[in-house]
KOLLUMPA-795373 format. One record per residue (C-alpha): residue in three letters; residue number from 1; x, y, z. Coordinates in steps of 0.2 Angstrom, whole numbers, plus 5000, padded with zeros to 4 digits. Example, Ala and Ser with C-alpha at 12.3 -4.5 7.8 and 13.67 -1.06 7.14 Angstrom:
+---------+-----+------+------+------+
: residuo : num :   xx :   yy :   zz :
+---------+-----+------+------+------+
:     Ala :   1 : 5062 : 4978 : 5039 :
:     Ser :   2 : 5068 : 4995 : 5036 :
+---------+-----+------+------+------+
***
This chain:
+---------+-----+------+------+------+
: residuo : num :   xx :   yy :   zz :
+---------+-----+------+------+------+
:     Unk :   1 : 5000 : 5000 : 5000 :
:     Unk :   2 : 5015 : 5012 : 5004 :
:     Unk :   3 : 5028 : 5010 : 4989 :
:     Unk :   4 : 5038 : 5021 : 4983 :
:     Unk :   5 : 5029 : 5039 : 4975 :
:     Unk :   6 : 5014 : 5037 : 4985 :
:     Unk :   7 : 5007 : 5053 : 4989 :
:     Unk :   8 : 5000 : 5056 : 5007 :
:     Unk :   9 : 4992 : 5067 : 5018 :
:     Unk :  10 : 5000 : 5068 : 5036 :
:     Unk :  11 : 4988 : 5066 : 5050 :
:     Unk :  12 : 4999 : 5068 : 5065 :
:     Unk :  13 : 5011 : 5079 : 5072 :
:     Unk :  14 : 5019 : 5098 : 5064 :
:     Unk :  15 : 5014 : 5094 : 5048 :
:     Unk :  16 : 4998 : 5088 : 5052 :
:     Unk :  17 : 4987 : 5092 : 5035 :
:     Unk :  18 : 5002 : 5094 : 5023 :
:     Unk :  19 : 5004 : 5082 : 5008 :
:     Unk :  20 : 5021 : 5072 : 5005 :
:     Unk :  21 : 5027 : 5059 : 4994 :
:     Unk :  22 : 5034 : 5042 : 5002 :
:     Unk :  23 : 5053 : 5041 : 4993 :
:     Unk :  24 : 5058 : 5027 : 5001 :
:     Unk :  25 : 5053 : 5012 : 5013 :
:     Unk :  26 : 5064 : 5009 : 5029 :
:     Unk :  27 : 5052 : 4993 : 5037 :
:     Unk :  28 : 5035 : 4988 : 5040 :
:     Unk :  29 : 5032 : 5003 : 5052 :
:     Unk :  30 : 5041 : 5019 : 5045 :
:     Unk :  31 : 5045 : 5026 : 5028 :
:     Unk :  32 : 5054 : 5041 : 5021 :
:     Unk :  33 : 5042 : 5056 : 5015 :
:     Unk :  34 : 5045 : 5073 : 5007 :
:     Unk :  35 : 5033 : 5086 : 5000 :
:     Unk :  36 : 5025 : 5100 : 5006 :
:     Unk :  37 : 5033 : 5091 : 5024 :
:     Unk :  38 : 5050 : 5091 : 5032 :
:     Unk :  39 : 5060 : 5077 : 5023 :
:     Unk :  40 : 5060 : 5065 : 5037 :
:     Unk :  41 : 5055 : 5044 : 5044 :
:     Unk :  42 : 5037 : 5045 : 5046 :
:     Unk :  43 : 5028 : 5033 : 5054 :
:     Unk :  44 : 5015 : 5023 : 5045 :
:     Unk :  45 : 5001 : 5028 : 5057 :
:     Unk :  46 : 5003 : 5045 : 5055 :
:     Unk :  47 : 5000 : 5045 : 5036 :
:     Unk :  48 : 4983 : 5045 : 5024 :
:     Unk :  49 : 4988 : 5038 : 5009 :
:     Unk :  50 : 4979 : 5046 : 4994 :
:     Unk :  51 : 4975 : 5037 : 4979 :
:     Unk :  52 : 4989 : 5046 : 4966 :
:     Unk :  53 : 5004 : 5038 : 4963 :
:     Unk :  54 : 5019 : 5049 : 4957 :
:     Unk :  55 : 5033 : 5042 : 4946 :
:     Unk :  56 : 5049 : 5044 : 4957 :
:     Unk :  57 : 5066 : 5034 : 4959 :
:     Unk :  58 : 5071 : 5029 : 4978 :
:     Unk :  59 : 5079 : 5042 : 4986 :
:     Unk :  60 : 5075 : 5056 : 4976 :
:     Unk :  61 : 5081 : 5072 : 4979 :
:     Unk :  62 : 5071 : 5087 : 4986 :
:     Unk :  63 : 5072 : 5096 : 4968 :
:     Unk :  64 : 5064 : 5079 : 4959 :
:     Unk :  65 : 5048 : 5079 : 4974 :
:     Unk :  66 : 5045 : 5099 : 4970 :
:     Unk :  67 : 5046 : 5094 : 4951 :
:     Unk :  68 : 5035 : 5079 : 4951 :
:     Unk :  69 : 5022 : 5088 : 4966 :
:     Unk :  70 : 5019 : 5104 : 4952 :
:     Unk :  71 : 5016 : 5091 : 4938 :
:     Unk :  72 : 5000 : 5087 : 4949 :
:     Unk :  73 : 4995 : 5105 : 4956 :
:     Unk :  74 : 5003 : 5104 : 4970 :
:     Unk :  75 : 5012 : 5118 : 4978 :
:     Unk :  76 : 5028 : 5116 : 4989 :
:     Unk :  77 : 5040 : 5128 : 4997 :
:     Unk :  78 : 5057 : 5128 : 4993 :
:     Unk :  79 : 5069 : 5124 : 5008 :
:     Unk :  80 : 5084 : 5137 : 5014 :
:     Unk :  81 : 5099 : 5130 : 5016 :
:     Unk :  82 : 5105 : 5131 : 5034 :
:     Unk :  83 : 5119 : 5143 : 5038 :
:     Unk :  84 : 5132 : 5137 : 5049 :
:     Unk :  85 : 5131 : 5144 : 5068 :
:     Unk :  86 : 5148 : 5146 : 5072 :
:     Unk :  87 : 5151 : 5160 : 5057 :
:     Unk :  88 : 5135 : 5171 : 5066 :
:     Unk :  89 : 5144 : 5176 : 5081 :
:     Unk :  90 : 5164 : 5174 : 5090 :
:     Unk :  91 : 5163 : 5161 : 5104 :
:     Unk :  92 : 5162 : 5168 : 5121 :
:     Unk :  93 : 5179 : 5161 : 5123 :
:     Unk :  94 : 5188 : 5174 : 5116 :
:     Unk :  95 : 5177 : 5188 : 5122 :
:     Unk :  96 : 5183 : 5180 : 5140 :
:     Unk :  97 : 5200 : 5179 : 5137 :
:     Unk :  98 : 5203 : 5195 : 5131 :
:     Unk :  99 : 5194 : 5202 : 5146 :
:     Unk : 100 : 5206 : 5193 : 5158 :
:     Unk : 101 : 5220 : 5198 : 5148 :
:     Unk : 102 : 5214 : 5216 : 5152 :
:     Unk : 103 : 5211 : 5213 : 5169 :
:     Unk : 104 : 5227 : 5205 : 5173 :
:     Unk : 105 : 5242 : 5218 : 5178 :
:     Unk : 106 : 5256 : 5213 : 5168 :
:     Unk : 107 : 5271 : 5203 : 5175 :
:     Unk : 108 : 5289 : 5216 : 5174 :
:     Unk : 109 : 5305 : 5208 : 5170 :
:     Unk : 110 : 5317 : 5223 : 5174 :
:     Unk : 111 : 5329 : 5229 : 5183 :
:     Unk : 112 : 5316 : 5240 : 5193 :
:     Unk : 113 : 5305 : 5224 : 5198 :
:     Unk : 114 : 5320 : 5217 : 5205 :
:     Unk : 115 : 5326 : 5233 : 5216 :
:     Unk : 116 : 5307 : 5232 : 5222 :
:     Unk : 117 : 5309 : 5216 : 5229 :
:     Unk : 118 : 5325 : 5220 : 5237 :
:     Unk : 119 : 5317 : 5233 : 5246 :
:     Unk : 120 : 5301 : 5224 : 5251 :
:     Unk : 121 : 5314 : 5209 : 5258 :
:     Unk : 122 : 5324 : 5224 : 5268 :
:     Unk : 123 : 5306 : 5233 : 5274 :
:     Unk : 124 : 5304 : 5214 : 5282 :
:     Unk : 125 : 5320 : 5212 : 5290 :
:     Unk : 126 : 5315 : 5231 : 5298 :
:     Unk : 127 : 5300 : 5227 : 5303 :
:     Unk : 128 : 5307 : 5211 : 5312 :
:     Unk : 129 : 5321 : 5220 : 5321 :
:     Unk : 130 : 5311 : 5231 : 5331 :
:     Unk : 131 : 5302 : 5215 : 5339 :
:     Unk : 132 : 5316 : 5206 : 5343 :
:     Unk : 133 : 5324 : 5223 : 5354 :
:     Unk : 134 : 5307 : 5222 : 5363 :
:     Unk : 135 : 5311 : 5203 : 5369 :
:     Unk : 136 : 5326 : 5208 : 5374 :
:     Unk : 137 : 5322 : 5223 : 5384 :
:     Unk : 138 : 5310 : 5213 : 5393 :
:     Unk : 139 : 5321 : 5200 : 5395 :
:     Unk : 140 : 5334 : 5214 : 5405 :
:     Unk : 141 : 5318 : 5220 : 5414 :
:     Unk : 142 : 5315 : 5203 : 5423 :
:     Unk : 143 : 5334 : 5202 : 5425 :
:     Unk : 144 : 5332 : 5219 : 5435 :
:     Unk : 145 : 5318 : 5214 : 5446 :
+---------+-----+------+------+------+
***
């Protein structure tokens, strides 16, 4: 009953009301249509099979179902090619990156990054000498009492 060239009604589903073509059989439950429909498997159950039979090789290209659909009175849209995603917009990858780059102070390999080291190290040292003469004085204030 559903061979190849088969025109059809679909019942179920997005396309619900829309006419197609049965291009190829895939088993005893599912088939391949195209038409006025999405060129997809379609379940038997969700098709109406009419009683035209349109002449058409197995697999046919979208161009060949437009063709033969016109031929009986049949209008069809013509499908847009998909554009690919990734040549839309840049990844948010590199709009992350470069926004950390910014963020980030940048690292000094000179002679002044190294005498400001040498005077952090020697601010330290100061800073721990004062400590040490308080130990000591209370050390000679315990001595004296």
């Amino acid at each position: 009953m559903f061979e190849i060239g088969r025109l059809c009604v679909k019942i179920a589903g997005r396309d619900a009301g829309k006419k197609c073509v049965v291009i190829d059989v895939l088993d005893n439950n599912f088939v391949l249509i195209d038409g006025q429909t999405r060129r997809r498997k379609c379940n038997l159950r969700h098709l109406e099979p009419l009683d035209k039979i349109i002449i058409l090789t197995k697999n046919a290209s979208n161009d060949e179902v437009i063709r033969a659909l016109k031929e009986e009175s049949i209008e069809c849209e013509e499908k847009k090619e998909a554009k690919h995603k990734q040549s839309q917009r840049p990844t948010k990858k590199k709009a992350v990156n470069k926004k950390l780059e910014e963020a980030k102070p940048k690292k000094v390999k000179t002679k002044e990054a190294k005498e400001t080291k040498k005077e952090n190290t020697e601010t330290v040292e100061k800073a721990e000498k004062p400590e040490t003469k308080k130990k000591s004085v209370k050390k000679e204030q315990k001595s004296v009492e």
